[in-house]
C-alpha positions as CSV (number, residue, x, y, z in Angstrom):
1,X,-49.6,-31.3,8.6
2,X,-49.2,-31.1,4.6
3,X,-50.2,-26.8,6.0
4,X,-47.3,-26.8,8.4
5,X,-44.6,-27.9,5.4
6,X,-45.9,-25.1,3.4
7,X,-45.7,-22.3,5.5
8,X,-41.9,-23.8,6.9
9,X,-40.9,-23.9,3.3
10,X,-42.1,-20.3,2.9
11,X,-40.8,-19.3,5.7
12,X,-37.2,-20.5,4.5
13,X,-37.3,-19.2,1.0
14,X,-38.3,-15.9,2.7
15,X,-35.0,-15.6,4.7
16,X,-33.3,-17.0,2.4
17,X,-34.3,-14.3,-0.3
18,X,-33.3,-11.2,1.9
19,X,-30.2,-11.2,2.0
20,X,-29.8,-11.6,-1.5
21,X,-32.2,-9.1,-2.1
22,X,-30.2,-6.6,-0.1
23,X,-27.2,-7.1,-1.5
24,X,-28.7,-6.7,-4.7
25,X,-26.6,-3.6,-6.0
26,X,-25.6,-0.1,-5.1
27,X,-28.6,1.5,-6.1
28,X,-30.8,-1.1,-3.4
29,X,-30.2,2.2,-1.1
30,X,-28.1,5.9,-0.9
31,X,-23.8,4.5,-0.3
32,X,-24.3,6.8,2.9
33,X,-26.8,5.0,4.4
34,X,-24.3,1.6,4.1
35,X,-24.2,-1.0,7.1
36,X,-22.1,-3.5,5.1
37,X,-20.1,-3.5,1.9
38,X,-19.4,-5.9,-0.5
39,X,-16.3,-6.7,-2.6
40,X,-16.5,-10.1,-4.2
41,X,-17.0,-12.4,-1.9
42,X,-16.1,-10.4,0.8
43,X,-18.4,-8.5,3.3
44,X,-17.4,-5.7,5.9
45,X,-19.2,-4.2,8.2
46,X,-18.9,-0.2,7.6
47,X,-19.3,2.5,9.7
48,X,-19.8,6.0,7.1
49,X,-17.8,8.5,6.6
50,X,-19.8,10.9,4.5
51,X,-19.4,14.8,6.3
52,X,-16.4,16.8,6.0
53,X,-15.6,15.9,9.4
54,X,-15.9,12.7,9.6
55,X,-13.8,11.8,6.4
56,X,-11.1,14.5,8.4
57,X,-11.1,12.1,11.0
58,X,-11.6,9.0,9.7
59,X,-10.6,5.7,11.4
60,X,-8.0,8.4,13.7
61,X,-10.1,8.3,16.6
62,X,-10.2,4.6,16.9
63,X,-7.5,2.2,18.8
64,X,-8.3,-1.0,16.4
65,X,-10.7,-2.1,14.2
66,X,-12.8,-5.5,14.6
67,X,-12.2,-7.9,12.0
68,X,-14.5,-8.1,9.0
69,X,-15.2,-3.8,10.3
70,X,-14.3,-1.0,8.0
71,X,-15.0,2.7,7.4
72,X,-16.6,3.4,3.9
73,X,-15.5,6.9,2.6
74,X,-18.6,8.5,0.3
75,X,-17.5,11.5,-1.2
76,X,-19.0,14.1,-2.9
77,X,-17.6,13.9,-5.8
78,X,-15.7,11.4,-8.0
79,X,-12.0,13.0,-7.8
80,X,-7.6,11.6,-7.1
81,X,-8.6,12.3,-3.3
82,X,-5.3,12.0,-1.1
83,X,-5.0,10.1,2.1
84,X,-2.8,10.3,5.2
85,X,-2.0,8.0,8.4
86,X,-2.4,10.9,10.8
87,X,-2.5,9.8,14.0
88,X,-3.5,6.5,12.7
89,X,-3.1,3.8,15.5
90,X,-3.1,0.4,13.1
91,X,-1.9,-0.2,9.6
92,X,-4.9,-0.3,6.9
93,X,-5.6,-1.5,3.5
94,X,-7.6,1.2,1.6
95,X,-9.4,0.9,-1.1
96,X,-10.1,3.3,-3.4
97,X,-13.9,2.6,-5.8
98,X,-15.1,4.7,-8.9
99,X,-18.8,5.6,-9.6
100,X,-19.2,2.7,-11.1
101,X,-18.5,0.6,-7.9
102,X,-16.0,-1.4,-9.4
103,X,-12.5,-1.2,-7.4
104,X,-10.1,1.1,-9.0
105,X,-6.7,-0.3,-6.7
106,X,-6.1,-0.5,-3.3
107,X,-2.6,0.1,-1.2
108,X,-2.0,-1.2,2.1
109,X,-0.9,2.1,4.4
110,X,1.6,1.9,7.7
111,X,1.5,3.6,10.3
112,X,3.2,6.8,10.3
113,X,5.7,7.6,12.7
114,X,6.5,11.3,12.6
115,X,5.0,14.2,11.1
116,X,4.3,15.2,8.0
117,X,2.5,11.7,6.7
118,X,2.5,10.9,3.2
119,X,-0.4,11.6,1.1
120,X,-1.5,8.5,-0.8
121,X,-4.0,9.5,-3.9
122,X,-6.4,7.6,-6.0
123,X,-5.2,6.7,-9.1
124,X,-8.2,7.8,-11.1
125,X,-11.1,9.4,-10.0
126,X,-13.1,7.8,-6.9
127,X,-16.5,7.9,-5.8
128,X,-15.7,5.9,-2.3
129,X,-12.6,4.7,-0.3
130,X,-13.3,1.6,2.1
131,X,-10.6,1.3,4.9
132,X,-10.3,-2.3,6.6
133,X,-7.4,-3.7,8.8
134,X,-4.1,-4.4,6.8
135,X,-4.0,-7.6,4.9
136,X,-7.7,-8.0,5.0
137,X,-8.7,-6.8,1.6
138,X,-7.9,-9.9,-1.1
139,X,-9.5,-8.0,-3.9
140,X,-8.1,-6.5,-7.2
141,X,-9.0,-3.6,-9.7
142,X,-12.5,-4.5,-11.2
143,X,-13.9,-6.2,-8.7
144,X,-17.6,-5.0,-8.4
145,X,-18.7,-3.5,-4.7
146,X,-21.9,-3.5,-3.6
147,X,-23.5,-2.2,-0.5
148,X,-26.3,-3.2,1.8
149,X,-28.4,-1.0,4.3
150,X,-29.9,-1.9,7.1
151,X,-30.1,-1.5,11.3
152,X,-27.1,-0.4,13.0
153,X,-26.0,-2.9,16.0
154,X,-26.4,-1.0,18.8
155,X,-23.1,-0.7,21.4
156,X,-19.4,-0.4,21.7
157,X,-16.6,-1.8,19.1
């Protein structure tokens, strides 16, 4: 019996390890490979935008976004990048990160109704943009970010 605590407890402290583990920083795996960032205590699930074309498009080709989901922008290199609401759908909080991972300032953007859309640029040189739903980001400049990968869930959003 004293055998079957053990390997319960083990089992436990495994799990429970794991996670943290994970989470440990943002050199645990490449920021392309992301399933999940981190800002404080706040966790969204990413898809990546890491090609040319998919940082063109972006969250465009979506209706909505699920809560807690987000698209993490890795770009190639740390720069003021510029972002529209081009045939964006939903209002977004984005969130522009420096290499560092540490949050430089983030800007919530509306929907825009007519051609051309504003440009909205980083106001020092980024590394990484995350892009949730508007009013879901409750972070502020400094705040560390921190990225986990993983399995994909496989299906629709």
């Amino acid at each position: 019996m004293r055998s079957g605590i053990r390997i319960g407890c083990a089992s436990v402290l495994l799990v429970l390890a794991v996670p943290l583990q994970s989470l440990a920083g943002a050199d645990a795996c490449p920021a392309d490979q992301a399933v999940e960032v981190r800002v404080g205590k706040q966790r969204f699930a990413v898809e990546v935008a890491a090609t040319p074309r998919s940082r063109e498009i972006g969250l465009s080709a979506h209706t909505s976004l699920a809560a807690g989901a987000g698209m993490w922008f890795v770009m190639p290199k740390a720069d003021e990048h510029g972002f529209w609401m081009r045939e964006m759908k939903f209002p977004i909080d984005l969130v522009w990160i420096d290499a560092a991972g540490k949050v430089l300032d983030s800007i919530t953007l509306p929907v825009c109704p007519a051609m051309p859309c504003p440009l909205s640029f980083a106001p020092a040189p980024a590394l990484y943009v995350l892009e949730v739903n508007a009013g879901a980001f409750r972070g502020k400049p400094g705040d560390r970010v921190s990225w986990r990968c993983g399995k994909r869930a496989v299906g629709k959003q």
